[in-house]
N, C-alpha and C positions, 0 to 999 in steps of 0.2 A: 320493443325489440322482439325477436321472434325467434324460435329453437332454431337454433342449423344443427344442430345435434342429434341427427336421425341416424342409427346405421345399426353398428354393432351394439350389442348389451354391453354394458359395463359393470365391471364390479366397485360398484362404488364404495362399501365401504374401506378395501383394499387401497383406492387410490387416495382417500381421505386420508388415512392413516400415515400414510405412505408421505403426502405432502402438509402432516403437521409436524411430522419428523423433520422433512428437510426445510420447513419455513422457523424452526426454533435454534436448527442447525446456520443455515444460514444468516441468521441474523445474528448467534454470537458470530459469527467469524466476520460481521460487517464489524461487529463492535471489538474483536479482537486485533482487527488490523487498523482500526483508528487508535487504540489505546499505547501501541505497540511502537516504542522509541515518543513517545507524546512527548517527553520534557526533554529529548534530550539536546535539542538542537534552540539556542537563542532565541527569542521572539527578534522578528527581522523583519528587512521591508518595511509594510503597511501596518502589521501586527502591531507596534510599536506604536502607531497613532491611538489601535485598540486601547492600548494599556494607560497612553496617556491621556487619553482627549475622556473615555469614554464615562469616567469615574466624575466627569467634574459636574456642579449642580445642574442642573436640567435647564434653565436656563441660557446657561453659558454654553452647555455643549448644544442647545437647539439653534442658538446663534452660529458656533463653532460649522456645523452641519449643511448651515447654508448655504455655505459658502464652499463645500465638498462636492463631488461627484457623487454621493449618496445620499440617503434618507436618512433620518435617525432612530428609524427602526430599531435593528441590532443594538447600535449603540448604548439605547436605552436600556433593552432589556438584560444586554452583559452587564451596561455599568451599572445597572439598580441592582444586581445580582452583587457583582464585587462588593461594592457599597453594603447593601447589607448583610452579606454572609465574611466580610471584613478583609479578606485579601488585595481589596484595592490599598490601604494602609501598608501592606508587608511592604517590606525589604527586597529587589527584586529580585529571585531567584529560581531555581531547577521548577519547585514548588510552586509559585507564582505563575512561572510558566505555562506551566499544568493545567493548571486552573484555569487560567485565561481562554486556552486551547480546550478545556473541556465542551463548554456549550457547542460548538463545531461537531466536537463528536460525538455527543447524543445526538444534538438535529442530524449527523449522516446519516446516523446508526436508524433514526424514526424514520428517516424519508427511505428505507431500504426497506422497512413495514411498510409501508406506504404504499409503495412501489409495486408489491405483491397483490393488496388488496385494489388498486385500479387494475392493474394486468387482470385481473380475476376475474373482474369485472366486465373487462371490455373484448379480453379476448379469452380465458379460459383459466385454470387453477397453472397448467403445468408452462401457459405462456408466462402468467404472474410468477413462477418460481424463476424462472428462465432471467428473463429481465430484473429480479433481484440478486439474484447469484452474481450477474452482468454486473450493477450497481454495486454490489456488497464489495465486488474485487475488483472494481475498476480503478487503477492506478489514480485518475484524477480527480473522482469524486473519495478515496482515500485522501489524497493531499489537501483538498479544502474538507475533508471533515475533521482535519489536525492543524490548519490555520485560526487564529483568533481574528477572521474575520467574517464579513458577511455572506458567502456565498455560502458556505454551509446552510446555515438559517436560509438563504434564496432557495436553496435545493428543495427543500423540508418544506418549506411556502407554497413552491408552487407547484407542488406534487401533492399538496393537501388541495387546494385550490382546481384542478384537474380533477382528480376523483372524485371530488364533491360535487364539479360539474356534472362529471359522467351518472353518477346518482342521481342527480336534479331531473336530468334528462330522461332517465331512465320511469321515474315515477315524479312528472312535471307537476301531478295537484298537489302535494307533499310541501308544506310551506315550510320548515323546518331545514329540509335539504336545502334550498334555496336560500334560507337563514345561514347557512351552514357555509354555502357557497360565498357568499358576500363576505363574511367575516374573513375567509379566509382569503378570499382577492383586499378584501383591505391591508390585511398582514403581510400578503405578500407588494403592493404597491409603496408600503414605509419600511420596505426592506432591502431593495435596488430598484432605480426606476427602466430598466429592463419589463420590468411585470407589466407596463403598457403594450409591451409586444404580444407577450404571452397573453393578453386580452384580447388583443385582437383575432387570434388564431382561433381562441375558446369561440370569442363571439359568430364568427364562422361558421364552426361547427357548430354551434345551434342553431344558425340561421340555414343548415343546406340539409338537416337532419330532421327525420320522417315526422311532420307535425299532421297527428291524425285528430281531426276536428273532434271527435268522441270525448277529446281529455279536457278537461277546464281547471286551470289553477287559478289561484286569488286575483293575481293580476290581470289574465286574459279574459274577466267578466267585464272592464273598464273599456276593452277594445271589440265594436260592434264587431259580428261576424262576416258584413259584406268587405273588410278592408283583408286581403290576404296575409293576415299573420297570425302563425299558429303558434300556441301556446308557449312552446316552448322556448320560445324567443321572444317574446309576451314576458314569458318569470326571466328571461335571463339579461334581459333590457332594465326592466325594475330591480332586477339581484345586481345588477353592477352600478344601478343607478344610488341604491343603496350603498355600496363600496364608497362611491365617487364619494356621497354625503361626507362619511367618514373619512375620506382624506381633504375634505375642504383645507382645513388649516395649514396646510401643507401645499394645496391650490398653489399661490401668489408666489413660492421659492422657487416651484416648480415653473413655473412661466417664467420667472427671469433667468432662470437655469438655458432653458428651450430658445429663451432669445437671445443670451448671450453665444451660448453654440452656432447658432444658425449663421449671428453676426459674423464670427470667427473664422465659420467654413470657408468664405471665398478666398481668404489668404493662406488658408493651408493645402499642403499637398497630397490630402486623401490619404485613400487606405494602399496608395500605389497600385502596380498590375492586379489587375481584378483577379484573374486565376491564380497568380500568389496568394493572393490573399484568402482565397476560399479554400486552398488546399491549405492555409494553415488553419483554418478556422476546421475542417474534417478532420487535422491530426491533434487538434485542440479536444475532441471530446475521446481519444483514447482510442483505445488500450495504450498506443504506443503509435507516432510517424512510420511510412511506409506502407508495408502492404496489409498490417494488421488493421490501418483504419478504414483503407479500402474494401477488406473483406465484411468489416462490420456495417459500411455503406453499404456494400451490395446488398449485403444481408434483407437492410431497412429499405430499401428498394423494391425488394421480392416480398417483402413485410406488405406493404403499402397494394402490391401489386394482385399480395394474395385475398386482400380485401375485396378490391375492386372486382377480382372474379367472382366473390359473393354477393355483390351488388350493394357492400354496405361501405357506399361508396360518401358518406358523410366523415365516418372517422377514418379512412385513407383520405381525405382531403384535411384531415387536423392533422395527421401524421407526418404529413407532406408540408403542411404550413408552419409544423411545431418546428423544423429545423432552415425550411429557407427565409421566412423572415428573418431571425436574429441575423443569420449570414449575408441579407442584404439592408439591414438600417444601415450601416456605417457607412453607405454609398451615400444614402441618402444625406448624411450629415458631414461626408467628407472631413471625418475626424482620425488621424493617423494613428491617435491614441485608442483604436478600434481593433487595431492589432494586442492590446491587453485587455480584451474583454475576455472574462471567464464565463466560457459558456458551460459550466458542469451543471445549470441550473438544465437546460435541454436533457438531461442524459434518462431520467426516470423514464420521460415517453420516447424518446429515442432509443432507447435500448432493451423497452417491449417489442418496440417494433421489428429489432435486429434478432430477438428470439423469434416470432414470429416467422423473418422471412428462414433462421437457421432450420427449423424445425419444418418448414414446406422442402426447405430445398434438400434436407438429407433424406426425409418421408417419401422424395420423390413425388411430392401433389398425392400422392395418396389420400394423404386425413383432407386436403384441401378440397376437394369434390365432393370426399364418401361423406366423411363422420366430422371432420375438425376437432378442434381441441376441444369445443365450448361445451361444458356442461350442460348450463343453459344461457338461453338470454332474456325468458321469460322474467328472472326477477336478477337483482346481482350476488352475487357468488358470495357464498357463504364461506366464515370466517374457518383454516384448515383443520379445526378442533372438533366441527360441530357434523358428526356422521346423520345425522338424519335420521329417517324410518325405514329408508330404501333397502330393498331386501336385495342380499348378493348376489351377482349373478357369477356363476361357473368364468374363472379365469381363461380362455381363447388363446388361443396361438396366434391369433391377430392382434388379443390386447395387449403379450405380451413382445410381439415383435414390434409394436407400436411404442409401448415403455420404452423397450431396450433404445431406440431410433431417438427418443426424445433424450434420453441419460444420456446417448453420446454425443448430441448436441448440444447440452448444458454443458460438459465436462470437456466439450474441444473447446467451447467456446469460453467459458471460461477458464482452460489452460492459457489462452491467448489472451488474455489480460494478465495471468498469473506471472508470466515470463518479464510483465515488465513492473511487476512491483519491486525487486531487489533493485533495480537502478531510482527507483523514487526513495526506495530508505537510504541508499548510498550517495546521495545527489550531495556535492559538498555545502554547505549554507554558512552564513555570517557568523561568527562566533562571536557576536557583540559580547556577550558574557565571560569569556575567555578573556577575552581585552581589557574590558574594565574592570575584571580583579586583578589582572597582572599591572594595571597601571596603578590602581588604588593602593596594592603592594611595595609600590618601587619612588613614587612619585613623595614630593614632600611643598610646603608653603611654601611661594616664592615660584613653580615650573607653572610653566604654560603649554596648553594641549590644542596645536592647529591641526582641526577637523579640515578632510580633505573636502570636494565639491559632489563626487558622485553619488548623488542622492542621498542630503541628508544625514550624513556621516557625524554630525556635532549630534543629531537629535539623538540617534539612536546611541549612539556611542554614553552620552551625558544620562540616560534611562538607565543603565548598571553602573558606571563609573559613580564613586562614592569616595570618594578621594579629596586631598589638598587643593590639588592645581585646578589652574582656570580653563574652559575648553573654550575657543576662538577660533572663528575663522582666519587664517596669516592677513587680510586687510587689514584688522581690528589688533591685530599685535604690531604690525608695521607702522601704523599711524600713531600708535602706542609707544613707540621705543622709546623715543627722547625721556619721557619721563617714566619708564621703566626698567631701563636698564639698569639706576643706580642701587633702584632695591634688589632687582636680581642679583646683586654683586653681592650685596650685603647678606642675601638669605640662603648664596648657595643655586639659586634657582637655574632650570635648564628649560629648554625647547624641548618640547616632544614632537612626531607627528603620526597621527594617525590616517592613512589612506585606505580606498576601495585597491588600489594597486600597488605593484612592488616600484618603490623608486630608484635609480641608478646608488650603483654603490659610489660612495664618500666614506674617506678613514676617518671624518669626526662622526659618524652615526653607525650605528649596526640594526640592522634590520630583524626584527623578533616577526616570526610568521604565523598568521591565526587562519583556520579557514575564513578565506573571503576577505582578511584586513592584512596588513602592517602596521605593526608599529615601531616607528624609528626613534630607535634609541638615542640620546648624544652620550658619547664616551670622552668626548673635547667641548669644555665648556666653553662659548664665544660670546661677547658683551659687545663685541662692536656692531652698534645699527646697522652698516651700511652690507656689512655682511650678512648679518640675520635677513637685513632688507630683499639683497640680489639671492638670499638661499631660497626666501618663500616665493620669490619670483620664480626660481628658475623650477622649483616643485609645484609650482601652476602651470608652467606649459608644459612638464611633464605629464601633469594631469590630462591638459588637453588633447596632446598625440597619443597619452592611454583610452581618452576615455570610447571611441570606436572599437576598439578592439576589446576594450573590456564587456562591451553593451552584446558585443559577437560573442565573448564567453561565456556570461551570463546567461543567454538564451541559448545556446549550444548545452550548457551542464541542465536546462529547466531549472533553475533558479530562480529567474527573473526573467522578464522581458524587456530589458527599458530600449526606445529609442536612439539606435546610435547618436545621431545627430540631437535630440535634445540634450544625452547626456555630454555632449562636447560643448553646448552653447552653456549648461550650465557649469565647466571646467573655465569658456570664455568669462563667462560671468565672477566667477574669482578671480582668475588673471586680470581684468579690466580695473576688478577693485584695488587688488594688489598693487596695480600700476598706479593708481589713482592716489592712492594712501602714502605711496613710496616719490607723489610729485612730475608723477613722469606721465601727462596729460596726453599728450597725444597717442600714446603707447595705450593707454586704458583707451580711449575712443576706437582706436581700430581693433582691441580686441572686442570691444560690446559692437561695433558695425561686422562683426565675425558670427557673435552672438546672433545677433538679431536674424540674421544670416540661414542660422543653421535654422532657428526657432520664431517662425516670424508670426505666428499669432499668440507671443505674449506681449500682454499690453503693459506690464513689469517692466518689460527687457526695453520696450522703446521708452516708456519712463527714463530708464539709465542712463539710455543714451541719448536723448535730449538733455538732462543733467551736465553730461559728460560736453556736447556740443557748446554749451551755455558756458561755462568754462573756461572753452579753448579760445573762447570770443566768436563761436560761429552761432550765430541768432537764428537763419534762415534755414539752417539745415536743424537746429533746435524744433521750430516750429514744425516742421514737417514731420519729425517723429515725436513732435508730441501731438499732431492730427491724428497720424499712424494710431498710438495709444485709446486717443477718443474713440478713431473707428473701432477698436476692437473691443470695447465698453462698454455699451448704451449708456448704463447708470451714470457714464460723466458726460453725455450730450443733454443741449437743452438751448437755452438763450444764453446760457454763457460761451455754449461751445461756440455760436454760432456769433456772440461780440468778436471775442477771439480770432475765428477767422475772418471777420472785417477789418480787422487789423492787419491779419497778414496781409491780405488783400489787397490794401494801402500801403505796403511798404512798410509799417511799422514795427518792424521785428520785435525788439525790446518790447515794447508795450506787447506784441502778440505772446513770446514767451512768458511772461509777466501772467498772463490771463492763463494761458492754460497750466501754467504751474498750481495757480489754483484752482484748477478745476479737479487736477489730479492730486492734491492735496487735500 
């Protein structure tokens, strides 16, 4: 790399000084707004799989993992954490909490150091403060560094992973850096498989960036001099080759991951309107929807832009590939669940870039022609402690109308994230904890707790609940009655319900309000089946006429993002059972043909309802959504799949359902 830093004298040890100050400053205020309400709010959501999945022997949760949209990266290293520092054992509580939610906010807190030290690097000391101040206060790299789950650790991964490229590259004979670089693309590939993207864009930039034959690293001695490839993409070929090694074992999950997705795609309906979609994915990295994300676009536009005028034109083409790849895999894989990806892993080099373009466009291209930010680029930026030898030069009315121009662009720009951090600590969330002490409170031997359907409402609910009663889905009580009513009689026992939503009023229940839950109370005890029966019925298609609009709130308060439509097929998917349990067969079929409906590449939901078909005495309509389910499987095709459908084939329904019940069993 070479000075562009010709112009004015500077007083360096002034500006050293100056940004050891705001790089110590900054980083408590990364680590004070992650710390800041950490326990006060339930673990919720995904969290809850943190606390339960992550703890269990290594084994079981490597199996568990497999079968996840993740790696078991994170998991491993929170749950060996809890495990042996003992809070996976506690009781779960405020404390618990806490803990869980810590590793998130250290890895924010490091990936905001981090952050600094690439910015330094690639573009200057005062871009490197810029774009951590950006990351230190950004609303949504605050929020995943106070979740207990993986994107935190992704941040921290592949912001380590980045700069140790940018090093590698910087001094390519250097085996260590390169050392440095692998390890931490391994860490970050067992940590979300996203990090394939983000390899791609690295590999890039090494491949487009200035290979001057003069340099020789370890590996580029193996490849003669007449094939055109220089060095640097030489070490970064054998550095990722090396990665790859290290995630062998991981290899084979991932393949069946990649082909069962692929299978999947052609029955699902995308990530919808392409331009919806990209505009949620630029109000996905912050500050805030509207015009704040747009200003921070442009920003990284004029970033990218200000590059290519200095002809360093390798890292404007990473800049540019750091943020439209992740924004267009999800075409590629026509996965609607694409609409929940957390791109806060983008934001480190994303919002160098928005200091970058901030501080040309307020500078008015001034430093962009004359002097620039960069110290140097002869070697990388030293750590902001270490003042050097450099002897002071006389403070300038250029340097310091230069400062003053960059301060106000850290401090506007950073106001503009600032604004929308009180709505991310006020954001209403689950109060799974609230609930299940007030049920553990009230509840006695003998009641029963129906978990409603909107995601997972039994799991998290039964994670605090520490109580008598039994928590059940209303199927599993309804098919239950006959022979439980008599001991509810005898014990006192009552119905509870806990829902995602408020259900219509009835004078036997009163409704107790939690953020994010209900729980319904009974104040009229009822032992007749048929009525218990038609009550959890009729709070299943309340479920399902809520769950649209609750999926609209959810994503309106940032909360959550779920899927209208899958959270409706999963409300279908209890009503279908309810119906089922309660004997009323065709009433469950047309609710799972509702199901399937909304949600049609689960190979689960057409299971049901081939069960449900098989039944009603319909074979042939059996058969075809238990094909339905093979295609959307691989693991259950083979020569069974393919007996099976020689049977349909022939007319032999029976015998066809017969076959593929066991394929799918």
């Amino acid at each position: 790399m070479r000075d562009l830093d010709r112009g004015e004298a500077r007083p360096r040890g002034l500006l050293i000084s100056d940004s050891r100050f705001l790089y110590f400053l900054i980083l408590l205020l990364a680590l004070a707004l992650r710390l800041y309400q950490l326990e006060a709010d339930s673990l919720w959501g995904d969290e809850i799989f943190t606390a339960t999945q992550s703890a269990l022997p290594i084994g079981e949760l490597l199996g568990w993992t497999a079968r996840d949209i993740h790696p078991p990266g994170y998991y491993l290293i929170v749950g060996r954490l809890a495990v042996w520092l003992g809070w996976a054992d506690l009781t779960p509580s405020a404390l618990t909490d806490w803990l869980w939610r810590f590793p998130s906010t250290l890895a924010g807190t490091l990936a905001v150091a981090v952050t600094y030290r690439l910015g330094a690097d690639l573009l200057g000391r005062w871009v490197g403060l810029g774009g951590m101040v950006l990351l230190a206060i950004n609303p949504v790299a605050v929020q995943y560094g106070q979740e207990a789950r993986m994107h935190g650790l992704f941040l921290l991964a592949v912001a380590l992973s980045t700069w140790t490229l940018a090093r590698a590259l910087d001094r390519p004979g250097q085996l260590r850096r390169w050392l440095a670089y692998a390890l931490t693309t391994a860490f970050s590939l067992y940590t979300v498989y996203l990090a394939f993207v983000v390899l791609v864009a690295q590999g890039l930039w090494a491949a487009v960036s200035r290979q001057p034959r003069d340099v020789r690293c370890l590996a580029s001695v193996l490849v003669p001099r007449r094939l055109a490839i220089g060095p640097r993409l030489i070490c970064w070929l054998v550095s990722v080759a090396a990665a790859l090694a290290l995630y062998l074992p991981w290899g084979p999950t991932l393949l069946t991951i990649v082909t069962r997705r692929l299978a999947v795609s052609d029955v699902e309906s995308g990530v919808g309107p392409p331009l919806e979609f990209l505009v949620k994915g630029v109000y996905s990295l912050g500050p805030g929807p509207g015009w704040p994300a747009w200003l921070f676009l442009g920003f990284w536009m004029v970033g990218l832009g200000s590059l290519a005028v200095r002809r360093r034109f390798a890292v404007a083409l990473f800049g540019g590939l750091w943020l439209v790849l992740p924004l267009a895999l999800p075409f590629v894989f026509r996965d609607p669940r694409a609409l929940h990806l957390r791109y806060v892993f983008l934001l480190p080099v994303y919002l160098l870039f928005v200091a970058q373009g901030g501080m040309v466009t307020v500078a008015g291209g001034r430093e962009l022609i004359a002097s620039g930010w960069r110290e140097t680029e002869s070697h990388p930026a030293r750590v902001p402690w270490r003042s050097g030898s450099e002897k002071r030069a006389p403070v300038s009315s250029a340097f310091l109308t230069t400062r003053f121009l960059r301060a106000v662009t850290l401090l506007g720009l950073a106001l503009a994230s600032a604004l929308y951090l009180p709505g991310y600590y006020q954001r209403t969330k689950p109060n799974w904890r609230g609930a299940g002490a007030y049920l553990a409170a009230r509840t006695i031997p003998g009641d029963v707790i129906v978990t409603g359907p909107l995601f997972d409402v039994g799991r998290y609910l039964d994670y605090y609940y520490d109580g008598p009663a039994e928590l059940m889905p209303p199927a599993v009580l309804v098919a239950s009655l006959p022979d439980r009513v008599a001991s509810m009689r005898a014990s006192g026992g009552r119905v509870w319900a806990v829902t995602r939503f408020q259900p219509a009023s009835v004078g036997a229940v009163q409704s107790i309000r939690f953020p994010g839950l209900t729980v319904s109370e009974p104040v009229v005890t009822i032992y007749e089946p048929d009525l218990l029966a038609s009550a959890m019925i009729d709070l299943m298609q309340q479920a399902v006429a809520a769950a649209p609009g609750w999926a609209a709130e959810m994503s309106a308060r940032g909360v959550l993002d779920p899927d209208p439509l899958a959270a409706r097929a999963a409300a279908y998917l209890f009503l279908g059972d309810t119906y089922r349990a309660a004997g009323r067969l065709q009433e469950a079929v047309t609710a799972y043909e509702a199901m399937v409906a909304d949600y049609p590449a689960s190979a689960g939901g057409y299971v049901t309802l081939a069960e449900a078909y098989e039944s009603t005495g319909q074979p042939q309509a059996a058969v075809v959504a238990y094909q339905q389910a093979v295609a959307l499987n691989p693991a259950w095709q083979g020569t069974r799949a393919e007996e099976a459908a020689l049977l349909a084939d022939a007319g032999r329904w029976a015998d066809a359902v017969t076959a593929y019940r066991g394929i799918v069993e």
